[in-house]
N, C-alpha and C positions, 0 to 999 in steps of 0.2 A: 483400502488404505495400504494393506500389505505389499498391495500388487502394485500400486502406485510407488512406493521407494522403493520395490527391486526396480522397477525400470529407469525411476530414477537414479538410482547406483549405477548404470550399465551407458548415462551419459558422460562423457567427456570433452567438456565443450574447449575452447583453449582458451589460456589463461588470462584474468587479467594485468595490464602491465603499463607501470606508466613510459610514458613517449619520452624519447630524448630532450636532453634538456628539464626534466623533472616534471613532465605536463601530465595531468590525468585530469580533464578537466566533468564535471557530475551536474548536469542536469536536473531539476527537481519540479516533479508537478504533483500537486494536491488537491483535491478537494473539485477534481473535478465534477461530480455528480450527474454522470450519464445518465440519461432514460428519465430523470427528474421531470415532474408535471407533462411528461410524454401525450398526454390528450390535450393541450394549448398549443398555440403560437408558441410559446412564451421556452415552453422547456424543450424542443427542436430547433431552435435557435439560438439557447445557450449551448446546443451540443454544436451546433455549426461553430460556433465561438471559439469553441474549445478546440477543435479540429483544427481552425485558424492560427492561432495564437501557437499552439505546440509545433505545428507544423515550421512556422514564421522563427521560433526558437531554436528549435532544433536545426535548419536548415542556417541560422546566422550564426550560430554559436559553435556548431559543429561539435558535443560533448562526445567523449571518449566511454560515457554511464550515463545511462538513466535509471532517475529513482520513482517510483510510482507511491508514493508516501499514504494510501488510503482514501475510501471516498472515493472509488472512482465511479462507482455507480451508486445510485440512488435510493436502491432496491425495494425501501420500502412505497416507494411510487411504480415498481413493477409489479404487472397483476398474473406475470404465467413467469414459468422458470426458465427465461431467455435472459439473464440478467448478464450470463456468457457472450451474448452478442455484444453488448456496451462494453463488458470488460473487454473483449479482443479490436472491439473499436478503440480505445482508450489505449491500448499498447500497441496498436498498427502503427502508429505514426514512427515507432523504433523501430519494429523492424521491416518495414520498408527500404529504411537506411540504412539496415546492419549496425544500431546500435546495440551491443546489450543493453539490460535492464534488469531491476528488482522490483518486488510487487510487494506491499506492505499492504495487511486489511488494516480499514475503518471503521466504524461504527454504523456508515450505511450500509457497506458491502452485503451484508443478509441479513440486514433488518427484514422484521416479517414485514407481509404487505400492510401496508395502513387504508381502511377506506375512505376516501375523500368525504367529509361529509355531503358537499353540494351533489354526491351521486345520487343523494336520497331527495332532493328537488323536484320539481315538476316534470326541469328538462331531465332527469332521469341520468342512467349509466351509460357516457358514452360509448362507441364500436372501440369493442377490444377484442384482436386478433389473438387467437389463442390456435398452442399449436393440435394437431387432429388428436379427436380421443384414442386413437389407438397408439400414439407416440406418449400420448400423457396416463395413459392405460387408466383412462377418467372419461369423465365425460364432461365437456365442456372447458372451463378454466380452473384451474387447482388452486390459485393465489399464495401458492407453498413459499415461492421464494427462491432463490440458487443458493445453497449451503458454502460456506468455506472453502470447503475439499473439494467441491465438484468443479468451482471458478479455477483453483489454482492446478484442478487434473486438467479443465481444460487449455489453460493457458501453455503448460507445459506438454502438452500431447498436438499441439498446432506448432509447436516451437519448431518439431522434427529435427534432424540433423544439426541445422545452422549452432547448434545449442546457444540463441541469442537470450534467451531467457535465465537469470542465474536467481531464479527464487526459488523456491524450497517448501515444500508442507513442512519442514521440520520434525524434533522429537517426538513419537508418539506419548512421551510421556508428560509434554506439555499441555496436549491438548483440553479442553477444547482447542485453546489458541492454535494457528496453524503457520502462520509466516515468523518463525522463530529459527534464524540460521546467520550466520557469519559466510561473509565472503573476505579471499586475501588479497591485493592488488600487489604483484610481483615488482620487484627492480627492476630499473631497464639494464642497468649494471651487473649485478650481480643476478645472473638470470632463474634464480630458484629461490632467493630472498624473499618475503614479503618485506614491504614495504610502507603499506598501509591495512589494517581489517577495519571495516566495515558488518557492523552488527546492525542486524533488525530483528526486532519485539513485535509480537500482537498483541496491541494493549485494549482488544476483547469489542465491545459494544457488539450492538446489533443479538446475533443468539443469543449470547451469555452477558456477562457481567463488565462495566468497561474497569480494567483493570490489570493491571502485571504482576504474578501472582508471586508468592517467595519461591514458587519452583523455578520462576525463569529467572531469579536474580543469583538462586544458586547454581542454574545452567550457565550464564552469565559467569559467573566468579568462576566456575569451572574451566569454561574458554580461556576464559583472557586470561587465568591461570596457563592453561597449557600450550596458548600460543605464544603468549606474550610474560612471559616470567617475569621479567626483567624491565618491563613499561618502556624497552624501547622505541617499540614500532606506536605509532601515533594510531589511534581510534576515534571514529566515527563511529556517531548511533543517532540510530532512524525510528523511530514508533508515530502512532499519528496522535492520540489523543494527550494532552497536556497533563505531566504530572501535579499534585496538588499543591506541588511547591510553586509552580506559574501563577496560583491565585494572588502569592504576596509579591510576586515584583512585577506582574504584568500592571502598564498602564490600561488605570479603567477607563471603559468605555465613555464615548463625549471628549475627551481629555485630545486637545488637538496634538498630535505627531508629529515631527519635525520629515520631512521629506528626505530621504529617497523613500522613508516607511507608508504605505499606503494601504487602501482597500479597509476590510472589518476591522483591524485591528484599533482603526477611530470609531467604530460602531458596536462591540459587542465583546463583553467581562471573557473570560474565560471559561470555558466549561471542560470541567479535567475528569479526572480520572474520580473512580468512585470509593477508592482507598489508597494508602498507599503504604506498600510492603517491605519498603526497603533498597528499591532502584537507585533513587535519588541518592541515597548514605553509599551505596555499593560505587558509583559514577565519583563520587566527591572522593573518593580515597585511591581514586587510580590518575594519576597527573596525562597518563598518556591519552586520556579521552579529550581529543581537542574539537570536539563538537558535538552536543546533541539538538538534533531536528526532530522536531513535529508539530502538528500543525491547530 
């Protein structure tokens, strides 16, 4: 982990900046669930899907960011610690195009393996590719999982030079959580202004507890204290899992949605967070936060 933020300190990607005319236009994908039921039809061709649809967005839309909001792999339907290959599928489709990106965990992203019940059937455990015991210094398949740290060292060690990637392992001192960091989006004007920050939270699931702890709300008050004194730059905040204030205004499940709104959100309550520390009170007393997202 040490070695992983010196080198992270030693990139310098360039900055972000909105386009003339006021544009920074932000992209957002969630929940995509790579590698999910990977032994069907069913879960290879929701990855084609995905592939499809981002590709189709990102190509019409042209975003200046992309946000990776959590979820993007499945992990606890991965049975060897390839969960790295779905994640950098999952963020190919930026850069390919030379978008940047941010990457926020979910609650899948290293959930442990779960075993399918139907493995224990007649038909048995299907062929699972696992990589050689001398790579897994095991023998056979491990079912360990891909850790936090190890998705976001490999995301950021594939990036190389371009520096398209602007996620972060963040503070050691928040950890567990690992994608805790602030990005600035510069003036096109005044060319060393921010103009916009852009904070993201890990709000836990999978290893640890789903949850934003009061050390990240006083990291949090810390920032935006010291970038933003004065509330006049406008903030955005990103985390994946809903705080437990979503439980009293989200429309319940069955309850029909007036359209543009679509997908689960006619199908299924909410499932938030598993306490909640103070985020929500910290957000409500700062006027410059003009959006929080998650999913």
């Amino acid at each position: 982990a040490a070695f992983l933020a010196a080198a992270l300190a030693l990139r310098s990607p360039a900055p972000l900046r909105f386009a003339s005319g006021g544009r920074f236009k932000v992209a957002l994908f969630a929940d995509l669930h790579y590698g999910e039921n990977a032994w069907t039809d069913w879960g290879p061709a929701q990855d084609a899907a995905s592939d499809h649809v981002m590709a189709t967005v990102l190509d019409a839309d042209k975003p200046d960011f992309v946000v990776y909001l959590g979820d993007l792999v499945t992990a606890n339907n991965v049975p060897i610690p390839n969960a790295t290959l779905y994640w950098d599928r999952a963020i190919s489709h930026s850069r390919r195009r030379g978008v940047p990106w941010s990457t926020v965990f979910g609650n899948h992203d290293d959930m442990p393996f779960e075993w399918p019940p139907e493995w224990f059937s007649p038909a048995g455990i299907p062929p699972v590719h696992c990589l050689s015991a001398a790579a897994m210094q095991t023998s056979g398949c491990s079912f360990r999982g891909t850790p936090r740290i190890e998705l976001m060292k490999t995301e950021l060690n594939r990036d190389g030079a371009d520096g398209l990637s602007r996620s972060s392992v963040g503070p050691q001192e928040l950890w567990p959580g690992v994608s805790n960091y602030v990005l600035q989006v510069l003036s096109h004007e005044k060319q060393q202004d921010p103009a916009l920050l852009m904070y993201f939270l890990d709000s836990g699931g999978g290893s640890y507890p789903e949850v934003i702890s009061s050390a990240q709300v006083r990291w949090f008050g810390n920032q935006s204290q010291s970038l933003n004194p004065d509330g006049r730059i406008p903030e955005l905040i990103f985390w994946h899992i809903p705080s437990t204030a979503y439980v009293k205004v989200a429309p319940k499940s069955k309850t029909e949605i007036c359209k543009p709104c679509v997908g689960s959100l006619n199908e299924e309550d909410v499932a938030p967070q598993e306490a909640e520390w103070g985020m929500m009170d910290a957000l409500a007393k700062r006027s410059s936060v003009k959006l929080l997202m998650c999913t």
